[in-house]
N, C-alpha and C positions, 0 to 999 in steps of 0.2 A: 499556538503550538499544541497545546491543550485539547484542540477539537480532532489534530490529524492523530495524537493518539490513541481517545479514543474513537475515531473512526476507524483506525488498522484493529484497537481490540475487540470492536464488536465485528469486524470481517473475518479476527482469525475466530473468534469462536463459532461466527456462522461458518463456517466451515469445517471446523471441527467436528460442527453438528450434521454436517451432511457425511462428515466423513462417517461417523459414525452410526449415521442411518443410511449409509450407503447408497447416498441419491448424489448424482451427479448433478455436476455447480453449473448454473444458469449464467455465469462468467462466462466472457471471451477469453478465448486460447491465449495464454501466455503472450505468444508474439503478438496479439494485438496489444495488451495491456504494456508491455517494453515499446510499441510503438507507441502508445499514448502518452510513455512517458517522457521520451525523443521531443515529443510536439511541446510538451510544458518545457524542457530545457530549450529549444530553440523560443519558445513566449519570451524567455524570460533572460535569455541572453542581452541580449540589448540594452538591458536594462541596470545588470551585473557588471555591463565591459565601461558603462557610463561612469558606477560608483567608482570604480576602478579608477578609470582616467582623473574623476575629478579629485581623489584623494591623492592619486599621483602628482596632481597639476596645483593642489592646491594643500 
């Protein structure tokens, strides 16, 4: 958990940093990065609906 935070704190500040040097972000459009995040919640569904069942079943 450790590494995803800071991964998002060094993104918001590179960005910060662009904000502030008013260079536009070498990032995909929003809608691609909400579609990228669709693709990890479908990886990982599967995987979720299992724990599920087997804490239910067992």
């Amino acid at each position: 958990m450790k590494g995803y935070l800071v991964s998002f704190a060094v993104g918001a500040l590179a960005g910060l940093l662009y904000n502030v040097l008013q260079v536009k972000s070498p990032a995909p459009p929003t809608i691609a990065l909400v579609g990228l995040l669709g693709m990890l919640a479908g990886e990982n569904v599967i995987g979720v609906v299992r724990a599920c069942v087997a804490h239910l079943a067992g």
